[in-house]
mmCIF file of the N, C-alpha and C atoms, coordinates in Angstrom:
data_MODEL
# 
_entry.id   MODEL 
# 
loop_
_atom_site.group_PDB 
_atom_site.id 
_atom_site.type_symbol 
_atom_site.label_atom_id 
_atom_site.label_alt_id 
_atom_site.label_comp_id 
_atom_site.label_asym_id 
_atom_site.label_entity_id 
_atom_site.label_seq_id 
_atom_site.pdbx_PDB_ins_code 
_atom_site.Cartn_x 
_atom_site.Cartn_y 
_atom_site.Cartn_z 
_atom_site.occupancy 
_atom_site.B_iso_or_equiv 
_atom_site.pdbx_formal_charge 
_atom_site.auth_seq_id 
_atom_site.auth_comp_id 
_atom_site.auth_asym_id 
_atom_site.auth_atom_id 
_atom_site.pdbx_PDB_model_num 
ATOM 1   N N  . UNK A 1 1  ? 0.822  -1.197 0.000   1.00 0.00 ? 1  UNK A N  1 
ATOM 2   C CA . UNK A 1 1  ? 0.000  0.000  0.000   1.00 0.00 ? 1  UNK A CA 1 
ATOM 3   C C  . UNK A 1 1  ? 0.866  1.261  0.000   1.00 0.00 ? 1  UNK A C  1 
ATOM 4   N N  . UNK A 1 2  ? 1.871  1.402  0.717   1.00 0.00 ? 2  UNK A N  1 
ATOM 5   C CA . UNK A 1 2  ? 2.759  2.492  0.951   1.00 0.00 ? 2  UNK A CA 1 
ATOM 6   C C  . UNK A 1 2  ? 3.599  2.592  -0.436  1.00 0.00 ? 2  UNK A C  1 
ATOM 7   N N  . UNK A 1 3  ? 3.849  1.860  -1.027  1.00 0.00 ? 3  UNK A N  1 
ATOM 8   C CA . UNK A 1 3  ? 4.799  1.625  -2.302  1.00 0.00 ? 3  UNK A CA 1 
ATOM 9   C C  . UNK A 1 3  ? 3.764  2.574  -3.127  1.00 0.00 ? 3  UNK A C  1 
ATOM 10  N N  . UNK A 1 4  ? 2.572  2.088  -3.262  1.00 0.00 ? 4  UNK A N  1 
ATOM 11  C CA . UNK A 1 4  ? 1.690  2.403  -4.154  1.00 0.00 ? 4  UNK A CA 1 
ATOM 12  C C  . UNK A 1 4  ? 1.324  4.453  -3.934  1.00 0.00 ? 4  UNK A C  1 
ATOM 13  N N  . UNK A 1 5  ? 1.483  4.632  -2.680  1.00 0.00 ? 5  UNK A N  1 
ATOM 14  C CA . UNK A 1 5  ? 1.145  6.178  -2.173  1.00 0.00 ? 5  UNK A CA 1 
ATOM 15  C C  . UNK A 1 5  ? 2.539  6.755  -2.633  1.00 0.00 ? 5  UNK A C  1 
ATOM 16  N N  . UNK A 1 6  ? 3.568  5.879  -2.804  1.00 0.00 ? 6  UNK A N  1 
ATOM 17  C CA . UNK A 1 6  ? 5.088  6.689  -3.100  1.00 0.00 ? 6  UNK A CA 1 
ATOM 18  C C  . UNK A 1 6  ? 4.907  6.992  -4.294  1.00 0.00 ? 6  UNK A C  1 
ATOM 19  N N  . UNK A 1 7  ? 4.830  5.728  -5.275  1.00 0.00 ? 7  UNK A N  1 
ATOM 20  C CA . UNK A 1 7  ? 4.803  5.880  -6.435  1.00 0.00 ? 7  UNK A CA 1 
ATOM 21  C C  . UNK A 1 7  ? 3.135  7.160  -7.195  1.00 0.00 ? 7  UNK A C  1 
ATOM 22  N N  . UNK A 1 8  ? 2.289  7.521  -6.401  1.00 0.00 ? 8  UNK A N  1 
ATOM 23  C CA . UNK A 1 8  ? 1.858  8.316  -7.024  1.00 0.00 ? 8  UNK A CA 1 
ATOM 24  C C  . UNK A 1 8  ? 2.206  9.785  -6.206  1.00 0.00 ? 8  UNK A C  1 
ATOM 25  N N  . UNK A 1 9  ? 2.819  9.995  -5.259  1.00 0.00 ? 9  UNK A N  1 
ATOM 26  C CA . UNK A 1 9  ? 3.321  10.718 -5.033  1.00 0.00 ? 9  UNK A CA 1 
ATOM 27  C C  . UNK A 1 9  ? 4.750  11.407 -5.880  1.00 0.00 ? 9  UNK A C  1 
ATOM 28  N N  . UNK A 1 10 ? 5.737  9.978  -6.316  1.00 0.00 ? 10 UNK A N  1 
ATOM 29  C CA . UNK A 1 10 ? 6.680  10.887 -7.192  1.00 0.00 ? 10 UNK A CA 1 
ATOM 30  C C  . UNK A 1 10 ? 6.167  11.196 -8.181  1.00 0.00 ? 10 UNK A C  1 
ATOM 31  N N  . UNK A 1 11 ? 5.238  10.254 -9.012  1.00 0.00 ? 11 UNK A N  1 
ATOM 32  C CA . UNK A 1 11 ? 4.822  11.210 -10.350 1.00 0.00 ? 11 UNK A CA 1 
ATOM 33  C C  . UNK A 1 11 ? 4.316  12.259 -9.770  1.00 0.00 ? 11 UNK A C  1 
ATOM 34  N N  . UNK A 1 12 ? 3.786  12.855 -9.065  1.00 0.00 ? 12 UNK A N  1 
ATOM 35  C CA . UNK A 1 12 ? 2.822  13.823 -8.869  1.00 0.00 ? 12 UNK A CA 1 
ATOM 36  C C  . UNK A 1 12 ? 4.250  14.886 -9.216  1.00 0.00 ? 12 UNK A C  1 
ATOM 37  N N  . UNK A 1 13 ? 5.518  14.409 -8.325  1.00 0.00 ? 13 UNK A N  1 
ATOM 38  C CA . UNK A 1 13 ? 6.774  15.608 -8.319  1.00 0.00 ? 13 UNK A CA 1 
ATOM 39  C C  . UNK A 1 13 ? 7.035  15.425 -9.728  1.00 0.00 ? 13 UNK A C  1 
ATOM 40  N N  . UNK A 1 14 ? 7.511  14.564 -10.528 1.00 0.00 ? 14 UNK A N  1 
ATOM 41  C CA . UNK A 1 14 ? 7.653  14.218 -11.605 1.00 0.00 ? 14 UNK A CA 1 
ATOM 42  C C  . UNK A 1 14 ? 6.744  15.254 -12.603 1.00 0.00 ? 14 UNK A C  1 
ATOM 43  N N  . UNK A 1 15 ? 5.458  15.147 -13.075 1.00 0.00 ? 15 UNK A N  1 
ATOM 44  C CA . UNK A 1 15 ? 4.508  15.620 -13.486 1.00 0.00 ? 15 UNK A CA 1 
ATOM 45  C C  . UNK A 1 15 ? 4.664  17.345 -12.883 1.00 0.00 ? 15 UNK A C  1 
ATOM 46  N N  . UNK A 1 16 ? 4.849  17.875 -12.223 1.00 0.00 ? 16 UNK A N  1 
ATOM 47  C CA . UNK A 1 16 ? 4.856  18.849 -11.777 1.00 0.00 ? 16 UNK A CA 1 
ATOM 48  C C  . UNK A 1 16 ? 6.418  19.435 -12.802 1.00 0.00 ? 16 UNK A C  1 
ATOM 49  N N  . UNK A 1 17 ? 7.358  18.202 -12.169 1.00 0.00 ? 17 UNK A N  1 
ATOM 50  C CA . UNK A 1 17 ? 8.680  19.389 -12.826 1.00 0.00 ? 17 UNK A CA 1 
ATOM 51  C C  . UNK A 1 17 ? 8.502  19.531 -14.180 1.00 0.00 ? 17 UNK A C  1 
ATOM 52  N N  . UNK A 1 18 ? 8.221  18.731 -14.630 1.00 0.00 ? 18 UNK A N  1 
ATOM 53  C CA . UNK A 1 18 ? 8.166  18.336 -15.949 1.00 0.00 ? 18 UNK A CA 1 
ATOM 54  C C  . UNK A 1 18 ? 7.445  19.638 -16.780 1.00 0.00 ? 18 UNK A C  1 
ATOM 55  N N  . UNK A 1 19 ? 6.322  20.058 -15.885 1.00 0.00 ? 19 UNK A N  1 
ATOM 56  C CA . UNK A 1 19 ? 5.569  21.742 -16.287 1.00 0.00 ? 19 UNK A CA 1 
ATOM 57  C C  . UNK A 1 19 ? 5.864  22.616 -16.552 1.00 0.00 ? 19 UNK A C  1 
ATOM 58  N N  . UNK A 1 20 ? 7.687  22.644 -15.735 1.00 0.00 ? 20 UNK A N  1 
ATOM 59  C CA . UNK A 1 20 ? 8.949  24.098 -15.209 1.00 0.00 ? 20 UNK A CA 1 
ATOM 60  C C  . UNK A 1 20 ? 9.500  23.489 -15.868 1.00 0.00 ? 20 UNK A C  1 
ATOM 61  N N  . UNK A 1 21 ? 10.035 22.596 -16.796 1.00 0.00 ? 21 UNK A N  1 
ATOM 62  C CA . UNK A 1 21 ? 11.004 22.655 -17.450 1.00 0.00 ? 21 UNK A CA 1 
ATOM 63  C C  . UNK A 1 21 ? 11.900 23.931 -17.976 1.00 0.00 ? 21 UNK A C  1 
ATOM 64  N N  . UNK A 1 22 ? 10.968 24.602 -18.350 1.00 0.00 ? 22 UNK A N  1 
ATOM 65  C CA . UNK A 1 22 ? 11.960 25.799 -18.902 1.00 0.00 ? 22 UNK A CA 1 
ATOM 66  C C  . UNK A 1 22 ? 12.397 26.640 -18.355 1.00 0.00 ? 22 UNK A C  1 
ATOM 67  N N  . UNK A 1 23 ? 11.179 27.208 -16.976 1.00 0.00 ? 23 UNK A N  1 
ATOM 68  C CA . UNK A 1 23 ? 11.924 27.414 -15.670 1.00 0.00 ? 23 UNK A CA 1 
ATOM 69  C C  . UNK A 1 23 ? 13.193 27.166 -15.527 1.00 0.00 ? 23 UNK A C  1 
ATOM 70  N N  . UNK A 1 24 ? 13.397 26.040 -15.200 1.00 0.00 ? 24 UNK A N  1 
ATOM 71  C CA . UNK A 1 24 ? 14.223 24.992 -13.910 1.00 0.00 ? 24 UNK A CA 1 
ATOM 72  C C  . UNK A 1 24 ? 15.327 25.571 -15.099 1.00 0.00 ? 24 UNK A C  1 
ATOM 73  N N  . UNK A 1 25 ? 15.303 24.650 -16.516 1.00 0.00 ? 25 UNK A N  1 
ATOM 74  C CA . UNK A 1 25 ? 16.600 24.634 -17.022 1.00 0.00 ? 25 UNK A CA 1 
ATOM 75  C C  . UNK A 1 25 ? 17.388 26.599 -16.947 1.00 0.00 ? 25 UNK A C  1 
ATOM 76  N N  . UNK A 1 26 ? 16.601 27.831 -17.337 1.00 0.00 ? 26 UNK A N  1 
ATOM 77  C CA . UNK A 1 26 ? 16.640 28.990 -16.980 1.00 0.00 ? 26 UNK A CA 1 
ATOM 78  C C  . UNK A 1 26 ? 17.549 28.840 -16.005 1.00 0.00 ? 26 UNK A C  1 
ATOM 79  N N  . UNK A 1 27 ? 16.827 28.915 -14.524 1.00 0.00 ? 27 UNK A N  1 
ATOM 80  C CA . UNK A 1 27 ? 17.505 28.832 -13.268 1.00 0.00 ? 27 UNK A CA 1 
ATOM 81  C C  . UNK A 1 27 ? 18.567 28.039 -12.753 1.00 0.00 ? 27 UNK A C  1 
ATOM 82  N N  . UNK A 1 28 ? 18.602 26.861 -13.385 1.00 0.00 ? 28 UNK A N  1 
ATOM 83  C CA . UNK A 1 28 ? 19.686 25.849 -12.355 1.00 0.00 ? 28 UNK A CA 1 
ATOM 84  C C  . UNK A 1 28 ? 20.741 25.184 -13.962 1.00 0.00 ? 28 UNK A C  1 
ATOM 85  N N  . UNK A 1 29 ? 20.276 25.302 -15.005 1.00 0.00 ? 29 UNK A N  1 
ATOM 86  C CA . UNK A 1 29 ? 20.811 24.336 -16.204 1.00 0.00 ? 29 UNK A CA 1 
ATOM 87  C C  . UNK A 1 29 ? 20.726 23.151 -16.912 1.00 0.00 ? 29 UNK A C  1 
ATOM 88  N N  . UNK A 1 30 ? 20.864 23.033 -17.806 1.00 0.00 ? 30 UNK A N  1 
ATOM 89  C CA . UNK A 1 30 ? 20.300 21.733 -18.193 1.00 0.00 ? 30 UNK A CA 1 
ATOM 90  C C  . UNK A 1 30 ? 20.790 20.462 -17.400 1.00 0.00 ? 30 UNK A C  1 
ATOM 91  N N  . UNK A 1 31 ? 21.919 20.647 -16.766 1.00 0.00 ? 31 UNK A N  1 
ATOM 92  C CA . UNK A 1 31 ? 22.099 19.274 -16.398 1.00 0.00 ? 31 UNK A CA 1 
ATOM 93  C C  . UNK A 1 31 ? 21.702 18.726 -15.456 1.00 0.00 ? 31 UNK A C  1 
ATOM 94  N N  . UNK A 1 32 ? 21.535 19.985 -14.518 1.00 0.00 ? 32 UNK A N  1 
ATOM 95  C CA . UNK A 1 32 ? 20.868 19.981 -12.986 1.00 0.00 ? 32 UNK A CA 1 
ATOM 96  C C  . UNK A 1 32 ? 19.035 19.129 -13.372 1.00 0.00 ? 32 UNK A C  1 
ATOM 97  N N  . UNK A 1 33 ? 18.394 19.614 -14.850 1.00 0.00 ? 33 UNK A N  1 
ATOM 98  C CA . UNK A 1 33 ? 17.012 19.468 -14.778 1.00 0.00 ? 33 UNK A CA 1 
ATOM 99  C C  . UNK A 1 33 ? 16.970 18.057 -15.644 1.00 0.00 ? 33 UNK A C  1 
ATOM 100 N N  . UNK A 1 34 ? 18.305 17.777 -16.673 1.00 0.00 ? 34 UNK A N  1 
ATOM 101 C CA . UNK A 1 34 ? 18.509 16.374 -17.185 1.00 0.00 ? 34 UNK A CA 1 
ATOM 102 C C  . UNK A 1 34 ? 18.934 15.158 -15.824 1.00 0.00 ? 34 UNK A C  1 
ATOM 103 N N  . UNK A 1 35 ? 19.490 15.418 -14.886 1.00 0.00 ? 35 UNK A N  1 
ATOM 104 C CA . UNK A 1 35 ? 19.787 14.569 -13.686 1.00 0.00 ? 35 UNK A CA 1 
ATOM 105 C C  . UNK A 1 35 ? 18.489 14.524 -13.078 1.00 0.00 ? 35 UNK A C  1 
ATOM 106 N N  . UNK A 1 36 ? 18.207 15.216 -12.735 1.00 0.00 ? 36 UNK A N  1 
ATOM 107 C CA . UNK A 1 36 ? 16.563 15.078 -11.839 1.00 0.00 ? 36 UNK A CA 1 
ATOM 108 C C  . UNK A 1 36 ? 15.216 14.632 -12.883 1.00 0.00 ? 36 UNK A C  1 
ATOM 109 N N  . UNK A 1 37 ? 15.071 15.163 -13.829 1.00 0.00 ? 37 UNK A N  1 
ATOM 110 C CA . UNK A 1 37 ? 14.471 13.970 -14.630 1.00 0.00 ? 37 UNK A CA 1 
ATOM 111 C C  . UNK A 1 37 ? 14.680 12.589 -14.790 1.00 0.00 ? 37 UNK A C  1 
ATOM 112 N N  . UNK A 1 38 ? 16.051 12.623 -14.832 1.00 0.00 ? 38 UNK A N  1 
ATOM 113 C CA . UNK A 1 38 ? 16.154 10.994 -15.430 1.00 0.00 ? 38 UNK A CA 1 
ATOM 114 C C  . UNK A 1 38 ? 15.681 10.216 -13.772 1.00 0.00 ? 38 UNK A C  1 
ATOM 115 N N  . UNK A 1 39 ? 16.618 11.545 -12.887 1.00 0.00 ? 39 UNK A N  1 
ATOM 116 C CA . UNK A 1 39 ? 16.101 10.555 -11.165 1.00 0.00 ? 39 UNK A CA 1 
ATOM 117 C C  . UNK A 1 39 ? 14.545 10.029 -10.962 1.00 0.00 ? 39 UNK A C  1 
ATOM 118 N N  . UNK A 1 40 ? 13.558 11.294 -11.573 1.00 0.00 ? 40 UNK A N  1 
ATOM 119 C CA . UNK A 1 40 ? 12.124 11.289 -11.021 1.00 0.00 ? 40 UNK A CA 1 
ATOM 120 C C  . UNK A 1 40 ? 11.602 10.038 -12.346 1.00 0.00 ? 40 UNK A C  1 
ATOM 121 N N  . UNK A 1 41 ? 12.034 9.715  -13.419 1.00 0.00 ? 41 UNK A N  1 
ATOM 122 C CA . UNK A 1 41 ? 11.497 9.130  -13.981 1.00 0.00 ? 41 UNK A CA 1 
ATOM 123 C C  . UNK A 1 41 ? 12.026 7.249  -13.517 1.00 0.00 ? 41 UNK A C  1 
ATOM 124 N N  . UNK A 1 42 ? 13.262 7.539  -13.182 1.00 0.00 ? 42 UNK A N  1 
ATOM 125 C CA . UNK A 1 42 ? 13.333 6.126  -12.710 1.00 0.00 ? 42 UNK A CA 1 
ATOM 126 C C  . UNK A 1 42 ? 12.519 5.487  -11.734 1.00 0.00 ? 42 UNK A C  1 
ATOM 127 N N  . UNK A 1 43 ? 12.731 6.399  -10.799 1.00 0.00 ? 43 UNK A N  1 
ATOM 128 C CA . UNK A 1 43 ? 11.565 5.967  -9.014  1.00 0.00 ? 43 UNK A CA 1 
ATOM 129 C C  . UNK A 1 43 ? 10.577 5.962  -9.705  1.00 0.00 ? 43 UNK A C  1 
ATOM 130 N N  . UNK A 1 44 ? 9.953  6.898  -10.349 1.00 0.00 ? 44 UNK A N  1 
ATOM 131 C CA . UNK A 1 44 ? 8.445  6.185  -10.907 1.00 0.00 ? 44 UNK A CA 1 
ATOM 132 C C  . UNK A 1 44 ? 8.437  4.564  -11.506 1.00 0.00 ? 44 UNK A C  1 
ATOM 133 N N  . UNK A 1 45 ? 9.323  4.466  -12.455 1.00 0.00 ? 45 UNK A N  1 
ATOM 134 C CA . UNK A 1 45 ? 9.379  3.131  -13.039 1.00 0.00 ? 45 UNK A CA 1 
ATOM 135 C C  . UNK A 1 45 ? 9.990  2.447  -11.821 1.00 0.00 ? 45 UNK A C  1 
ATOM 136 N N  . UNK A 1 46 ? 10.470 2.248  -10.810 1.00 0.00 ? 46 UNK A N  1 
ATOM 137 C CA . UNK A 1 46 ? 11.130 1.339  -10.248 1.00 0.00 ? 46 UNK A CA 1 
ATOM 138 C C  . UNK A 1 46 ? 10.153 1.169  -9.357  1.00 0.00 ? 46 UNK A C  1 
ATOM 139 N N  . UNK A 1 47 ? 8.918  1.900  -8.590  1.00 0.00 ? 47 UNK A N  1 
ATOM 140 C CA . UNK A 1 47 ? 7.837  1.659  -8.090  1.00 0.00 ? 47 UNK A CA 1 
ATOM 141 C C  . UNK A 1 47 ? 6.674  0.986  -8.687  1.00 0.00 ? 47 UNK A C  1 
ATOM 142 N N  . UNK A 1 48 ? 6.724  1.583  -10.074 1.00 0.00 ? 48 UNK A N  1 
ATOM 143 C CA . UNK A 1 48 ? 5.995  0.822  -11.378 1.00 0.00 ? 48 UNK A CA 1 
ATOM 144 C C  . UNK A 1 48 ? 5.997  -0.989 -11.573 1.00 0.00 ? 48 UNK A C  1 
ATOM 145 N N  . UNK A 1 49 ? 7.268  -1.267 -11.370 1.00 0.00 ? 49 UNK A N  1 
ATOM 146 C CA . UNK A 1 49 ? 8.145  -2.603 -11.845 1.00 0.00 ? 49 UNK A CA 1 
ATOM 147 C C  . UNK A 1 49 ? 8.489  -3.310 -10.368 1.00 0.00 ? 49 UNK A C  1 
ATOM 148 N N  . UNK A 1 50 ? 8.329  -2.742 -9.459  1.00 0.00 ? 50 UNK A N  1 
ATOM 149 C CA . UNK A 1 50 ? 7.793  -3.518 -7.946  1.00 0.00 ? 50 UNK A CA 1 
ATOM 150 C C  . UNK A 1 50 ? 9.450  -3.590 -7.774  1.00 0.00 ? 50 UNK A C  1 
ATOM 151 N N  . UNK A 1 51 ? 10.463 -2.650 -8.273  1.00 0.00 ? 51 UNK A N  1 
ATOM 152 C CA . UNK A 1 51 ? 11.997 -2.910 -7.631  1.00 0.00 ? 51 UNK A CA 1 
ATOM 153 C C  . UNK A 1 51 ? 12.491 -2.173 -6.666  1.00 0.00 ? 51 UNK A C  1 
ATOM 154 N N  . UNK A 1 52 ? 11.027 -1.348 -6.573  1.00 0.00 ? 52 UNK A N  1 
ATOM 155 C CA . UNK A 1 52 ? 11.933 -0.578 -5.541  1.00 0.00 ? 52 UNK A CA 1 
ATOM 156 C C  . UNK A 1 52 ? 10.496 -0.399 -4.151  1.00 0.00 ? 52 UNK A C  1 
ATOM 157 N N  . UNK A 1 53 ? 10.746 -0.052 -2.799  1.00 0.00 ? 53 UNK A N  1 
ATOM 158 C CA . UNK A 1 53 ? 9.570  -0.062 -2.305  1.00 0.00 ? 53 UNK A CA 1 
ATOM 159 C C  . UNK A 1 53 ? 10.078 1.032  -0.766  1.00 0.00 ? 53 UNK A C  1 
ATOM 160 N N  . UNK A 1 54 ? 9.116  0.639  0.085   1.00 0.00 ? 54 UNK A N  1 
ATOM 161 C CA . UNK A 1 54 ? 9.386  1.249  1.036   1.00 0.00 ? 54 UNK A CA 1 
ATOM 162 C C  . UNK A 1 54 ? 9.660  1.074  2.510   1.00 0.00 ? 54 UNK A C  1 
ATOM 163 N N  . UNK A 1 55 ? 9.819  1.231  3.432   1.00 0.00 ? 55 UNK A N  1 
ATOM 164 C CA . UNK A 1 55 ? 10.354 0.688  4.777   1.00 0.00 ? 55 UNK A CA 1 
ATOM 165 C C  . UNK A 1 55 ? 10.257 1.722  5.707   1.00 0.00 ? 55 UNK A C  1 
ATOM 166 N N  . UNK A 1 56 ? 9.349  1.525  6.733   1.00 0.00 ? 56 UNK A N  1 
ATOM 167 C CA . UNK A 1 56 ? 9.031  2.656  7.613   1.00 0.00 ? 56 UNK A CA 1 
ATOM 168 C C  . UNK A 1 56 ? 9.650  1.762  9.114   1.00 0.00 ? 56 UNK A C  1 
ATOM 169 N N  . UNK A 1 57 ? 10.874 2.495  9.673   1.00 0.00 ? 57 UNK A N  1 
ATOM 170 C CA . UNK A 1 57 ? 11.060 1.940  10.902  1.00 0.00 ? 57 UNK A CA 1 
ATOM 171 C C  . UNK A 1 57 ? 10.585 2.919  12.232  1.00 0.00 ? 57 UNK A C  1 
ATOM 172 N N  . UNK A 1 58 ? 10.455 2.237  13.506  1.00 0.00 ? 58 UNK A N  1 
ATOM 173 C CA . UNK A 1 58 ? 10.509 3.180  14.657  1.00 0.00 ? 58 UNK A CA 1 
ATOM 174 C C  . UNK A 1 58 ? 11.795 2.386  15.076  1.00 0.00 ? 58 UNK A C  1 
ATOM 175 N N  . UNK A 1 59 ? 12.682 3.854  15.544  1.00 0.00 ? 59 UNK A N  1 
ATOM 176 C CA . UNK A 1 59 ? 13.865 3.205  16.724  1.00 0.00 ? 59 UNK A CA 1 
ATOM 177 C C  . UNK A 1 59 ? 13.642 3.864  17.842  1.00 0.00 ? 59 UNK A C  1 
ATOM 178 N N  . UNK A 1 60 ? 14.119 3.097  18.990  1.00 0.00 ? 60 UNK A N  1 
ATOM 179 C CA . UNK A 1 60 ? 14.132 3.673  20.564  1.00 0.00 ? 60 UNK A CA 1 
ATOM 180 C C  . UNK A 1 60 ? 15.148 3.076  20.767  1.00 0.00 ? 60 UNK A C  1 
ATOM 181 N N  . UNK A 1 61 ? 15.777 4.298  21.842  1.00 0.00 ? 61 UNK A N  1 
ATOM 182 C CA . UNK A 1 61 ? 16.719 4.064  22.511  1.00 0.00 ? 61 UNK A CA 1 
ATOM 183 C C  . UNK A 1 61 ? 16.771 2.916  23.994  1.00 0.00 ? 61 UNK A C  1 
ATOM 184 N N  . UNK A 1 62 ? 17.847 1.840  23.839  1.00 0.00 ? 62 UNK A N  1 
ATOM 185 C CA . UNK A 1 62 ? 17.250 0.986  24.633  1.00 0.00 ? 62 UNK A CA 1 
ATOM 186 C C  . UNK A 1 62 ? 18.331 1.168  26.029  1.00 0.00 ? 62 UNK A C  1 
# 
């Protein structure tokens, strides 16, 4: 279930940058907005393709 809230959560970031493209590249450069694309498009596919997931721990101090 949590995999599934990640994965529509990064597209949501994904889908969003993807809007500023011309922004972003403007402000930061192409390589800064070619690295973070290729990042936001992988985690989507790697949530997509069940390789990647999630892990919520609690620690206490014992």
């Amino acid at each position: 279930m949590r995999r599934r809230s990640y994965r529509e959560t990064t597209a949501e970031w994904y889908r969003r940058f993807q809007q500023h493209e011309t922004e972003i590249r403007a402000q930061w450069g192409d390589q800064v907005y070619d690295d973070y694309d290729r990042y936001l498009s992988t985690c989507v596919r790697a949530f997509d393709n069940h390789w990647s997931g999630d892990v919520q721990m609690k620690l206490r101090r014992i």
